[in-house]
NUMI-97442 format. One line per 10 residues: number of its first residue (from 1); for each residue y, x, z of C-alpha. Coordinates in steps of 0.25 Angstrom, whole numbers, plus 5000, padded with zeros to 4 digits. Layout:
NUM) Y X Z ~ ...
***
This chain:
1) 5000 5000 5000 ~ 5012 5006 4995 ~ 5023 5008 5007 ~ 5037 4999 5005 ~ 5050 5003 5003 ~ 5061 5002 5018 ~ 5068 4992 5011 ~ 5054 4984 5006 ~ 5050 4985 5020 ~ 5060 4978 5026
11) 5069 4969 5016 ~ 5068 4953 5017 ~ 5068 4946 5005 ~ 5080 4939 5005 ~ 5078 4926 4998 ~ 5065 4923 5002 ~ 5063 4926 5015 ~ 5074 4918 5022 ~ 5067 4904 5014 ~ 5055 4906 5021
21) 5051 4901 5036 ~ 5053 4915 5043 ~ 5065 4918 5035 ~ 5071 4906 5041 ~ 5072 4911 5053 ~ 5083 4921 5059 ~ 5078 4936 5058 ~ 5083 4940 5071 ~ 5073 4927 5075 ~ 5060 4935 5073
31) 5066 4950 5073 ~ 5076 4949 5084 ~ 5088 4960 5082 ~ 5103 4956 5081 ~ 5110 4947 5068 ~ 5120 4957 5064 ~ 5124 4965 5051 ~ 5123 4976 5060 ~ 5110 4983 5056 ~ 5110 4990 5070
41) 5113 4978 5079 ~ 5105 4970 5070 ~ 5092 4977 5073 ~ 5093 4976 5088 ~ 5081 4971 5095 ~ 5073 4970 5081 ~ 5060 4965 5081 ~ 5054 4972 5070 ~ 5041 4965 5071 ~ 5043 4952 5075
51) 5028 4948 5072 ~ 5023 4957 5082 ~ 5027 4947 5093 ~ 5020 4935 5085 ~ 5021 4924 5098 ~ 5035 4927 5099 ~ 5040 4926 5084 ~ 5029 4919 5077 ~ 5022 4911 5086 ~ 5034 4898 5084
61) 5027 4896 5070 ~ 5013 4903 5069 ~ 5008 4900 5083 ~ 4994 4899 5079 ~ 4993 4911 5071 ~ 5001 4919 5081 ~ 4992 4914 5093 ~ 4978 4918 5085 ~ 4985 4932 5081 ~ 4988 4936 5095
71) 4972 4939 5097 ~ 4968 4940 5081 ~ 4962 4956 5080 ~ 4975 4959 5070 ~ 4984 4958 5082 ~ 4975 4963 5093 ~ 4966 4973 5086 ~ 4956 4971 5094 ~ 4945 4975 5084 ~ 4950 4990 5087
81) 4950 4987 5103 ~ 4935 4982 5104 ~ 4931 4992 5095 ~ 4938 5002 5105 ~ 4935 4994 5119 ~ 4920 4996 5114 ~ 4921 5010 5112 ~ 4929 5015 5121 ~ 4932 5013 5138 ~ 4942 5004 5147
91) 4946 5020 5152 ~ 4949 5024 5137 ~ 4958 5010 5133 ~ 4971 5016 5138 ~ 4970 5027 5127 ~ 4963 5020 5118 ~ 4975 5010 5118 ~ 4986 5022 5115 ~ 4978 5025 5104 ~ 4977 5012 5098
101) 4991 5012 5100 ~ 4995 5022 5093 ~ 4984 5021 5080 ~ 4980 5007 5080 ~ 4990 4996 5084 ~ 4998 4998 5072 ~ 4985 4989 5064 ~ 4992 4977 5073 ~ 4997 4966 5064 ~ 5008 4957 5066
111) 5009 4944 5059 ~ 5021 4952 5052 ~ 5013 4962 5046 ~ 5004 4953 5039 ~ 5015 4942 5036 ~ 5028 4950 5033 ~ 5025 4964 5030 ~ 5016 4975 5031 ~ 5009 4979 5043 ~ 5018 4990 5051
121) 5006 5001 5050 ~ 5008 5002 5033 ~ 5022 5004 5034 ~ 5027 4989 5037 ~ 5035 4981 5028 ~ 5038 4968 5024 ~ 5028 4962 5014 ~ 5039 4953 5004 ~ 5054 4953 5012 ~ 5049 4947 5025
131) 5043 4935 5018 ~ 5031 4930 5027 ~ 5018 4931 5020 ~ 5006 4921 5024 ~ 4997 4927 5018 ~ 4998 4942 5021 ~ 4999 4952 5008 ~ 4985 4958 5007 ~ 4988 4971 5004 ~ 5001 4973 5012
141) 4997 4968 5023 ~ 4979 4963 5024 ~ 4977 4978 5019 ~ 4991 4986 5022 ~ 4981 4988 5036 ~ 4967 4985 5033 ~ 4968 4994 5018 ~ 4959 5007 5021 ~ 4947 4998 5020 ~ 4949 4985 5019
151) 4959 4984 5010 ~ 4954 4995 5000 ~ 4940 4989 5000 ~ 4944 4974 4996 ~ 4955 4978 4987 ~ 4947 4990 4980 ~ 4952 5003 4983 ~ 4942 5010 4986 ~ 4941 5017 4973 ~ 4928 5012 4966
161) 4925 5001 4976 ~ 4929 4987 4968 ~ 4938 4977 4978 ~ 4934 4966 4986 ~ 4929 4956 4974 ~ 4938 4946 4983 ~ 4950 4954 4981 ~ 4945 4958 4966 ~ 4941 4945 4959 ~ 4948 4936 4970
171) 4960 4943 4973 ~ 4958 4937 4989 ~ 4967 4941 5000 ~ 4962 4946 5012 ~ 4967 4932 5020 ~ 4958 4925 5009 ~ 4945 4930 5017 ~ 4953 4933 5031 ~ 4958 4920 5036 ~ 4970 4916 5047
181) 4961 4918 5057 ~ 4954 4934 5054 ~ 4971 4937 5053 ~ 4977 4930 5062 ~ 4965 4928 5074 ~ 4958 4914 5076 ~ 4967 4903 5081 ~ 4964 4897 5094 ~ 4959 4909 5101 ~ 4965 4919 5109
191) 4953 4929 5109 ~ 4954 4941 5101 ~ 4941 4945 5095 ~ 4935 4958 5096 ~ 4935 4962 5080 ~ 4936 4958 5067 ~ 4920 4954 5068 ~ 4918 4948 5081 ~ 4919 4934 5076 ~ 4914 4925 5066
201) 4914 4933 5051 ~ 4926 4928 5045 ~ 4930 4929 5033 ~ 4913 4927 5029 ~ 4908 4928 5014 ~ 4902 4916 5016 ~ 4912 4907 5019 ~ 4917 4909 5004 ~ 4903 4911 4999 ~ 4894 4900 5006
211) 4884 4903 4994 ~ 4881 4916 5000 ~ 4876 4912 5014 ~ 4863 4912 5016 ~ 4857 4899 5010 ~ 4870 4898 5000 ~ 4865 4904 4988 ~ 4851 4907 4980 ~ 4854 4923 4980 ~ 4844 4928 4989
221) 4853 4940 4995 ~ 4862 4930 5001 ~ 4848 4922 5005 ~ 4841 4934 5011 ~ 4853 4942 5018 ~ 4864 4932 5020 ~ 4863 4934 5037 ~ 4857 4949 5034 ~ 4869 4956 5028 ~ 4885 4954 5028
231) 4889 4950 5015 ~ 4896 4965 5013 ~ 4882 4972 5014 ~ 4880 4966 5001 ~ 4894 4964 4994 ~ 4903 4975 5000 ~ 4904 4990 4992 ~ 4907 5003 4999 ~ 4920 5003 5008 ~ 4926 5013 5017
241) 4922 5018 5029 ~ 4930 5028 5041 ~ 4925 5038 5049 ~ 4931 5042 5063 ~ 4946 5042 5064 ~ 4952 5053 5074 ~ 4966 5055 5079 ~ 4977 5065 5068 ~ 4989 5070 5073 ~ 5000 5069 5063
251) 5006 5080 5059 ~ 5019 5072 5057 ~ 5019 5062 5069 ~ 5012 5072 5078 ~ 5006 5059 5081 ~ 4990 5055 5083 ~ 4985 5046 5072 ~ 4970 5044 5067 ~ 4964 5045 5054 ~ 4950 5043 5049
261) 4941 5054 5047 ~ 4935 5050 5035 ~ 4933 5036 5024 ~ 4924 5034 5015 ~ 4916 5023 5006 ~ 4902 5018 5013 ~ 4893 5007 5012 ~ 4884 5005 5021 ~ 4878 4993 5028 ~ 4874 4993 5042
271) 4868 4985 5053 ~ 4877 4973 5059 ~ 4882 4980 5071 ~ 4890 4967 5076 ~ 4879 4956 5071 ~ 4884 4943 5076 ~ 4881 4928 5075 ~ 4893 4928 5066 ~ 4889 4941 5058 ~ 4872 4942 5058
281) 4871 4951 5047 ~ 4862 4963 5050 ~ 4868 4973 5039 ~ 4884 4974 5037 ~ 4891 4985 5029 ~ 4897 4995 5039 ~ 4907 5004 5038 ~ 4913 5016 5048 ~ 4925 5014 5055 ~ 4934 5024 5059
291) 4930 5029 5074 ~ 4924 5039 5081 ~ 4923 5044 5096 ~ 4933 5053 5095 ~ 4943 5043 5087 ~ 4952 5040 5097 ~ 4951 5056 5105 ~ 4965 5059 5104 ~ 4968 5048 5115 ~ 4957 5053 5125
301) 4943 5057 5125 ~ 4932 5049 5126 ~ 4938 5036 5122 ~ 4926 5030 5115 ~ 4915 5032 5125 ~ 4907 5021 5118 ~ 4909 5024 5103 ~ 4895 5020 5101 ~ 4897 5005 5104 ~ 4902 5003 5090
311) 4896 5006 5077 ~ 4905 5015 5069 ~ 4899 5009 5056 ~ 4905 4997 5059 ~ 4902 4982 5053 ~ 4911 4982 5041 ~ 4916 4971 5030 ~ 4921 4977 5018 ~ 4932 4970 5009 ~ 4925 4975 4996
321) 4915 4964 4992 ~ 4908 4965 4980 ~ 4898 4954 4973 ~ 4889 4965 4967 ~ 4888 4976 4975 ~ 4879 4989 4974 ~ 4870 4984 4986 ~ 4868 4971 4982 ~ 4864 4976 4968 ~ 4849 4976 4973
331) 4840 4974 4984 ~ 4837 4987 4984 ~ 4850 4993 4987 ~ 4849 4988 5003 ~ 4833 4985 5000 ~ 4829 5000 4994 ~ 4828 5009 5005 ~ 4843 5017 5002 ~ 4849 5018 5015 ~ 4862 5022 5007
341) 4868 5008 5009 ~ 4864 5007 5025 ~ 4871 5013 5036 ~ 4859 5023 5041 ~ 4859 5032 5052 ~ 4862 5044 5042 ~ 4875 5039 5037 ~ 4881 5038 5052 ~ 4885 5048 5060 ~ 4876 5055 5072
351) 4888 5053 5083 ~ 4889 5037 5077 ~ 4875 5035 5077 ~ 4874 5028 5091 ~ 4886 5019 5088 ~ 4882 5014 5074 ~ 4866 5010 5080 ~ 4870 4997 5077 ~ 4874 4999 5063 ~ 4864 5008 5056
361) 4854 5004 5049 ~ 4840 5009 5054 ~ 4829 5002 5043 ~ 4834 4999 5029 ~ 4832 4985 5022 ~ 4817 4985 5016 ~ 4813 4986 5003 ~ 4814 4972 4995 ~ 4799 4972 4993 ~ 4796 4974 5009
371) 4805 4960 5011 ~ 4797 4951 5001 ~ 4785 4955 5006 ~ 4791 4952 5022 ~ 4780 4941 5028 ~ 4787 4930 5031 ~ 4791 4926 5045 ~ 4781 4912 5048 ~ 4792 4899 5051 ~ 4785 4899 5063
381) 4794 4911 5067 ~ 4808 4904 5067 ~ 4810 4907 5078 ~ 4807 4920 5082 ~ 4814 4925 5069 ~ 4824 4935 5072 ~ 4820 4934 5086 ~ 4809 4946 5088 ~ 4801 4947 5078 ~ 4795 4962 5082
391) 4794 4954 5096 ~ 4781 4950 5089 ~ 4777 4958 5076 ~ 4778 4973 5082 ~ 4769 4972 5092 ~ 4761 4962 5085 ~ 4759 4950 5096 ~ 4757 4936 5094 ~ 4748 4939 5080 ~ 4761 4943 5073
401) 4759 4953 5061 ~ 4765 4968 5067 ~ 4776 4975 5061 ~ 4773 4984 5051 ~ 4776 5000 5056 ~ 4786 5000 5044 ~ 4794 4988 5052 ~ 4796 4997 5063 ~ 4812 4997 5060 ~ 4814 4983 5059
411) 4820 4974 5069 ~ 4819 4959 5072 ~ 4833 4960 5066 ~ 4829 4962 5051 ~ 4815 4955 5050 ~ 4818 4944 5044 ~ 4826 4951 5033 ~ 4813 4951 5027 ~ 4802 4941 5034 ~ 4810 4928 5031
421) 4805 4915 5039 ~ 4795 4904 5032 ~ 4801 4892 5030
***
């Protein structure tokens, strides 16, 4: 995104914008300072950011919106927090907190910097002379901040990857899958949740494509790995993935500041570390985020004494769907025994090993031919299908057939990816 001009940052246009609702109002109303030709006097108590107080200056007309916002995760950023919370100790917050301070905060958005200029962290400025946008400019406001993956992914930038086919064929806005409620926080409640996937998955293929779900259409992917896999283990292409980040010192500023140790183009589908109710897959493309032990060092020793809780091949949704992908070219992409398409312990690093167990994949899909000649699980069964199913057929009780040696990987989890239920 191309920086603005002074003078474009910061001029009003001044036929259109006194016609609309906000321009109707005074500017000293929302910016405070003093109504005088004197540009000194004038700019006396100014309130540069007037939306950075919402209840005070926009609540009167958008009280619903403003109340949701107060605990949405743009304003709170409580996606960073659990993540850190979880990592680190109560002893370590007050650090912590500096840090965040001084790297972090600046990804805070007011209802400003998505209606009526660009966020403060690209450079600020106003989007078209202080009008008030509805709907936010994609790519001066949606991806002025969520660019490096996100918005190079879906837009195609990523030189060789194709864009999102939404954006491509469509040309769909971010707000035509992210709805009032994933940007502003859901009306009505007044609990902030925990990250971006801790709820219900919305936006969800499925609610646009109803003929994908399981039971929609006659393809027998859909059919035979609708609940198995996220739709992006099919129809995502390579994205970017970050290493560690670790505190710089400018040599301008003298000032800490962090930077990434390393990005590049992966692929790799894991295990669900974060399988839910609302998200059962088993498989979900991962991608590595940018942390380590020693990210946040320069504040204090020690300050994530429990980096292993996490994953650091985090559950991922990439902004570059495809219809036709290499993967889902054939059966035997995932089904062939190339584990170049998994996220196997090889590909993850010795000191991350313990923190990814949940993610890496341990026994790769069979073969197509070992699936279609799976017994069937008798209808008699129904109820103890995904319950324990080696409970029984390991040690061979109850007359039930013993697992072969070559089963000795899988799980009750995945038994039923090949021994389907009689009808």
């Amino acid at each position: 995104m191309a920086p603005l001009e002074p003078w474009e940052k910061v001029l009003v246009n001044n036929e259109k914008f006194p016609q609309s609702a906000h321009g109707k109002k005074a500017c000293i109303d929302c910016h405070g300072g003093v109504q005088s030709s004197n540009k000194e006097t004038a700019h006396q108590g100014l309130i540069i950011s007037p939306s950075a107080q919402p209840q005070k200056f926009c609540a009167d007309c958008h009280a619903n919106q403003v109340n949701a916002y107060l605990f949405s995760l743009h304003a709170t950023q409580q996606g960073y927090w659990t993540a850190i919370d979880m990592r680190s100790m109560p002893e370590n917050h007050a650090a912590l907190e500096k840090m965040f301070g001084n790297h972090c905060a600046t990804c805070h958005t007011t209802c400003g910097e998505c209606h009526v200029s660009q966020p403060s962290n690209v450079g600020g400025g106003l989007f078209n002379g202080h009008l008030f946008e509805k709907t936010p400019p994609m790519t001066r406001s949606c991806t002025a901040c969520h660019g490096s993956r996100v918005g190079n992914e879906f837009l195609g930038k990523n030189e060789g990857i194709p864009g999102d086919v939404h954006f491509r064929e469509a040309r769909m806005n971010c707000v035509k899958c992210h709805t009032e409620t994933n940007l502003h926080g859901d009306q009505g409640t007044t609990t902030t949740p925990a990250n971006r996937y801790a709820n219900a998955e919305t936006p969800k293929c499925v609610d646009c494509h109803p003929n994908v779900a399981p039971g929609g259409d006659e393809n027998p992917m859909h059919q035979s790995h609708g609940n198995i896999l996220s739709c992006e283990v099919c129809h995502s292409v390579t994205y970017t993935s970050c290493d560690g980040c670790h505190v710089a010192i400018s040599d301008k500023s003298k000032k800490p500041f962090y930077e990434t140790q390393d990005t590049y183009s992966t692929f790799l589908i894991g295990r669900n570390p974060i399988r839910s109710a609302d998200r059962p897959y088993q498989y979900v493309t991962v991608r590595h985020i940018p942390i380590d032990a020693d990210s946040y060092s320069y504040y204090g020793k020690n300050l994530l004494p429990n980096f292993n809780t996490l994953p650091t091949w985090a559950y991922a949704t990439p902004h570059n769907i495809q219809l036709n992908t290499p993967q889902n070219a054939s059966c035997d992409k995932c089904h062939g025994g190339d584990s170049s398409l998994f996220l196997t312990a090889d590909k993850v690093k010795p000191e991350e090993l313990e923190a990814n167990a949940s993610v890496i994949v341990e026994t790769l899909p069979p073969p197509i031919e070992k699936i279609l000649k799976a017994s069937s699980i008798p209808a008699d069964h129904v109820e103890h299908v995904s319950n324990s199913c080696t409970a029984c057929h390991t040690p061979g009780i109850r007359n039930a057939p013993v697992s072969p040696p070559d089963h000795a990987n899988y799980t009750d989890t995945n038994c039923e990816s090949c021994h389907k239920l009689l009808k």
